[in-house]
N, C-alpha and C positions, 0 to 999 in steps of 0.2 A: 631805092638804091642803097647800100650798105657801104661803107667805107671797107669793112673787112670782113670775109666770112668763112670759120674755121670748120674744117670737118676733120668730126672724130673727138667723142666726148668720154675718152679717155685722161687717165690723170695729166697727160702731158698738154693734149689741147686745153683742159678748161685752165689749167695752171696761166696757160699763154692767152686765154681771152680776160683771165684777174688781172694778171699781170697791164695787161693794154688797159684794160676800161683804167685801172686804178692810176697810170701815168698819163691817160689823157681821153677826160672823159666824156668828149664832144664827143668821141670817133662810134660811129651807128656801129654794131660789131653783131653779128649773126654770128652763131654755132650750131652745127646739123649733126644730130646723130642717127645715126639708121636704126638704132634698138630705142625701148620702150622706158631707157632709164640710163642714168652716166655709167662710167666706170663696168662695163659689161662683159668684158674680155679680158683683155692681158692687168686692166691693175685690177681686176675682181674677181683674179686667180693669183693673185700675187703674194709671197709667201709672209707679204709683211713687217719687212726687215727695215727698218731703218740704219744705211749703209754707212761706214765711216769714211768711205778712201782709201781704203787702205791697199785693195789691189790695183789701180788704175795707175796707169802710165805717167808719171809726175809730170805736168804741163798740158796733158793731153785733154779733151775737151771733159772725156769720162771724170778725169780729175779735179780740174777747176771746178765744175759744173758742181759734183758729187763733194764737194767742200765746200762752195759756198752754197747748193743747197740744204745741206745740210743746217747751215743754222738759220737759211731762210724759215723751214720745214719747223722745225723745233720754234722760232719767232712766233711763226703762225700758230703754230696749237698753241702756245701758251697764250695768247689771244683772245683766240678762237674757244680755247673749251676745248678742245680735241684730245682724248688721253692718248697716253702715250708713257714706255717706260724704257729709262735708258739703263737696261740691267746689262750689258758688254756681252764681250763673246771670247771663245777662245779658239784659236787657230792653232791643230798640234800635228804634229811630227812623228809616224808611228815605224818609220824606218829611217836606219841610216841615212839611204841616200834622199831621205825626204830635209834632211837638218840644212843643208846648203840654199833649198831652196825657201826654206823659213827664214833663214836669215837672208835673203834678197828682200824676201815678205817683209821683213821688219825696217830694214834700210829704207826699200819704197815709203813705207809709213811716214818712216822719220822726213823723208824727201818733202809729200805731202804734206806736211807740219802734224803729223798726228804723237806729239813729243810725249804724250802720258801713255802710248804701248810700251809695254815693258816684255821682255823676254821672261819666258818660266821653267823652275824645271821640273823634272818628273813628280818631285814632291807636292810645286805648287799648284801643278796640274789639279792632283788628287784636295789638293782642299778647296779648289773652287768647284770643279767637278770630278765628285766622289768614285764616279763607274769608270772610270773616261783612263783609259789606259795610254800612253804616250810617252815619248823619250824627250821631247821638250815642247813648247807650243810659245803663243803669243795672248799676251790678257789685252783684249781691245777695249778699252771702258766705254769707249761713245758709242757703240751699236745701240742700237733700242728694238722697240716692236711697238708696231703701232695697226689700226687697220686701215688701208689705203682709200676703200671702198668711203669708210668715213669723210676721208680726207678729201676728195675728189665731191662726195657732197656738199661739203661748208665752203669748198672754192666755186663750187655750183650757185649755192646761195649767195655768196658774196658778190660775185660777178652779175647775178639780177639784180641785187639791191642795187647796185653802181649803175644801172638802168640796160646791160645785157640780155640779151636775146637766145634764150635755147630752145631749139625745136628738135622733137623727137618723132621716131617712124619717117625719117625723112634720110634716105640712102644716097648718094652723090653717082649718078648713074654717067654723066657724061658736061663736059666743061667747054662754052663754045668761046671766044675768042673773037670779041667785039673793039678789037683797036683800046681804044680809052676802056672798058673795061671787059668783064667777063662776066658769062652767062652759068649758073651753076644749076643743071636739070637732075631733079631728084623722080625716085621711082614710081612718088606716085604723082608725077607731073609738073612738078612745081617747076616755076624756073626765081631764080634767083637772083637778081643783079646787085653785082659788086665791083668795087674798086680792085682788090686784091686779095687772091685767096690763101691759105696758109693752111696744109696740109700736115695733120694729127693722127690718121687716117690707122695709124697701129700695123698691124698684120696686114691692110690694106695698101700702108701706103706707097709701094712702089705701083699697083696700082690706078690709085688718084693721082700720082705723078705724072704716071704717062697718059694720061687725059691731058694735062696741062704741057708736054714737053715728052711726048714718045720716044724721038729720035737719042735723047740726048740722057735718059734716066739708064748707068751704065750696070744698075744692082738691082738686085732679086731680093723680095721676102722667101725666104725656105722657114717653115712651120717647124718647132721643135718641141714635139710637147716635154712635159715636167711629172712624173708621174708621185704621189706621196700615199703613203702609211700614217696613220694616226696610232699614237699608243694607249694603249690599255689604258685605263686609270688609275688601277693598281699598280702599275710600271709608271707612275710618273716620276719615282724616288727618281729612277735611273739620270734625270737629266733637271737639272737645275737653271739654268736658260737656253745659252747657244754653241753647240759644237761643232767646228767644222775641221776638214781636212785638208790637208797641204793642196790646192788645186795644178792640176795638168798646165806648166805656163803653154802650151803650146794649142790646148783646147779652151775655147771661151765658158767654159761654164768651172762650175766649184765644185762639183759632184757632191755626192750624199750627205747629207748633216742632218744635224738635230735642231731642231726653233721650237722654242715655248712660244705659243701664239697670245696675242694683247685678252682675246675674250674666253681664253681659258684651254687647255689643252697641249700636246704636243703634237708635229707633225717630224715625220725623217721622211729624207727623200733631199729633192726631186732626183732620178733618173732624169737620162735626157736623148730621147727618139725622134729621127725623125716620122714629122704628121702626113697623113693622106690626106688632109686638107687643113685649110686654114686654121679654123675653126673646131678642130678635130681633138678636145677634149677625153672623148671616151677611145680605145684602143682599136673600134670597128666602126669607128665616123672615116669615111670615104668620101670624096669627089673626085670623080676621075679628071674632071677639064684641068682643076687645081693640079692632082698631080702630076696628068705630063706635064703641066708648066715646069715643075718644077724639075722635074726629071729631065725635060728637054733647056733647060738652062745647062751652058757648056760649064761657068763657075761652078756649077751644085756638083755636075759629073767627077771635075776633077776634084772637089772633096771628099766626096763617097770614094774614091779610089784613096784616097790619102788616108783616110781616117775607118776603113772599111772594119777592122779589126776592130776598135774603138768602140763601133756604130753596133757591130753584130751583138758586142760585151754589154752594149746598153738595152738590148732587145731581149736578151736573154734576161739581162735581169727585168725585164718586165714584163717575163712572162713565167716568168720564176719566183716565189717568194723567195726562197730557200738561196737562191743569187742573191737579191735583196740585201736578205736578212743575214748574209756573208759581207754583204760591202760594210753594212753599219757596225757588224762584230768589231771592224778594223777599229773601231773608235771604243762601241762599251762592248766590251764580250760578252756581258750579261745577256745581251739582246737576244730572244729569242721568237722565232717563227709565230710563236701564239701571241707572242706583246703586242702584234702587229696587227691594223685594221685596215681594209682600203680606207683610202681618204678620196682628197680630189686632187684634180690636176689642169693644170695651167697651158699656154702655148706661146712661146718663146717667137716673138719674128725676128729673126736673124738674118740681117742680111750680107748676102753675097753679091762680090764682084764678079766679072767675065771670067777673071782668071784666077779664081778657085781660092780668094779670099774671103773669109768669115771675119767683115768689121767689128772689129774689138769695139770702138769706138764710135758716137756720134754722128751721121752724117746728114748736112741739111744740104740741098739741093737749091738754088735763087735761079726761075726764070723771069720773063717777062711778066706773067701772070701770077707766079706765086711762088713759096717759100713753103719747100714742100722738106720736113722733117720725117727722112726715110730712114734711119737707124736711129733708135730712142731706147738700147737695151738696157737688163739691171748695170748699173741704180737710178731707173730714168725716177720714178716713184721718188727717190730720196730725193733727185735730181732735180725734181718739176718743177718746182717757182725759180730754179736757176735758170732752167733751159726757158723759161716760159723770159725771164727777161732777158736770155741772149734772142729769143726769135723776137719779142716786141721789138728791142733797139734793131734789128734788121727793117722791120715793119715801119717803124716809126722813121728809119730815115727815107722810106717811098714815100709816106702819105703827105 
């Protein structure tokens, strides 16, 4: 019998099984991944970024979380050995009507506590980044880059050492519901007994949810993949660390930028589609059951009608270099069609409400049986030892 057992050996679960062992480390604690190795999805498509705050709703969980993980995150590799480089970024302005919404950008910051962003102007743009055309932007100094994939291993190790439990090839197929505790049946048989489960489950987790509490799980993962470009090597003059653009406040992503990645290279991108399945990495990965779920969710429908024009604009450009390689222009003109290489790409679980909300924000779910973490989007990565000890103190006042 297990006092806890996480599923989903993603950076946000093992963060929450270090977190536990390391405040109390009587508690027997199981973690189940269904792949062959941690970090194998959304943080081992992840662009890397270590986040500052700077866009999240001041008080909001994104917020808190995304600040005080932040210098959990940095604590820990300096620790740990984990490189990591905090070369900033800059947020710029390349229209008019973009300038009003940089300066909300920059007030949220300030709200945040991020007091060392400064505002730039056209001139300073060009001395921190040379190519990078704009009529004003923001120098963020705390962004970094680091690799997650890493990150999510040393919290892997660390959480054995402390005497944790992770088992791999072990999928969470169904959850039975024994009063005083719960049965966790995995695919190839296992069953599992625990105290309480806590659901990490990623792109799965609405899911594992309704295993644990069907009737009352009221949101949907919808799939969003991330598509990138890698540049030339020749073209790396163009970009010096991190460029982004004023983001859509009213669409959850940041759309196209530039990131020097930590083990060398650059990536531009992501685009943002939605997937035909979960797990739908490449452009012609399909599941049909996956997509009518998704399709047959009334929340997804009234998105796709809201944001249909949005959606088509992201499909073209991903099936378009020349789309592409027009979004990034916005930022270095230089940029052209040949700089450009495929890269790889990521899958975003976004989730939705009934009624056609796309959570900005965090959502954990408490039932009887478990503590099920169903919205964990960027900056969950920057986020994860914060979030890992908002779910333990959930955990830790059951047990």
């Amino acid at each position: 019998m297990y006092d806890i057992t996480i599923i989903g050996g993603g950076i946000v679960g093992l963060a929450t099984a270090l977190r536990l062992k390391e405040q109390r480390s009587s508690l027997k604690i199981l973690l189940l991944e269904k792949e062959n190795e941690v970090a194998k999805h959304q943080t081992g498509h992840n662009s890397g970024v270590i986040h500052s705050g700077l866009y999240y709703k001041p008080g909001s969980l994104k917020a808190t979380n995304c600040i005080r993980g932040y210098q959990m995150l940095i604590d820990f590799c300096n620790r740990e050995g984990v490189h990591y480089d905090l070369c900033g970024k800059i947020v710029v302005a390349t229209s008019e009507d973009q300038r009003p919404l940089l300066r909300n950008l920059f007030e949220r910051g300030n709200q945040n506590g991020l007091t060392d962003n400064r505002m730039i102007s056209q001139g300073e743009i060009r001395e921190i980044e040379p190519h990078v055309v704009g009529l004003e932007g923001i120098w963020v100094p705390y962004t970094g880059i680091i690799d997650y994939k890493t990150v999510s291993e040393k919290y892997a190790e660390c959480f054995q050492k402390l005497g944790g439990e992770i088992r791999f090839g072990e999928k969470a197929i169904d959850i039975k519901d024994r009063n005083s505790y719960s049965e966790v049946v995995s695919a190839t048989g296992k069953v599992f007994e625990t105290k309480l489960i806590v659901n990490c489950a990623g792109l799965y987790s609405d899911k594992v949810a309704q295993l644990t509490q069907a009737e009352n799980i009221k949101v949907r993962v919808i799939p969003f993949r991330g598509e990138y470009y890698k540049i030339r090597p020749e073209r790396h003059h163009l970009v010096k660390n991190l460029i982004y653009p004023v983001p859509d406040p009213n669409f959850p992503f940041l759309g196209v930028h530039f990131t020097r990645m930590i083990e060398g290279g650059i990536e531009a991108g992501p685009n943002a589609v939605f997937a035909f399945r979960r797990e739908g990495y490449d452009k012609l990965d399909f599941n049909f059951p996956e997509l009518m779920e998704s399709l047959a969710w009334p929340g997804f429908r009234k998105v796709a009608m809201k944001y249909w024009k949005t959606g088509m604009g992201e499909y073209y450009r991903s099936f378009s270099k020349a789309a592409f390689t027009k979004a990034l222009q916005g930022l270095i003109p230089e940029i052209q069609s040949d700089d450009l290489v495929p890269g790889g790409a990521g899958v975003r679980a976004q989730a939705c409400d009934y009624d056609g909300g796309l959570l900005d924000d965090f959502s954990i779910i408490e039932n009887k049986n478990a503590i099920n973490v169903c919205n964990a989007p960027s900056p969950a990565a920057t986020s994860s030892l914060s979030i890992g000890q908002t779910v333990s103190e959930r955990v830790l006042a059951r047990i």
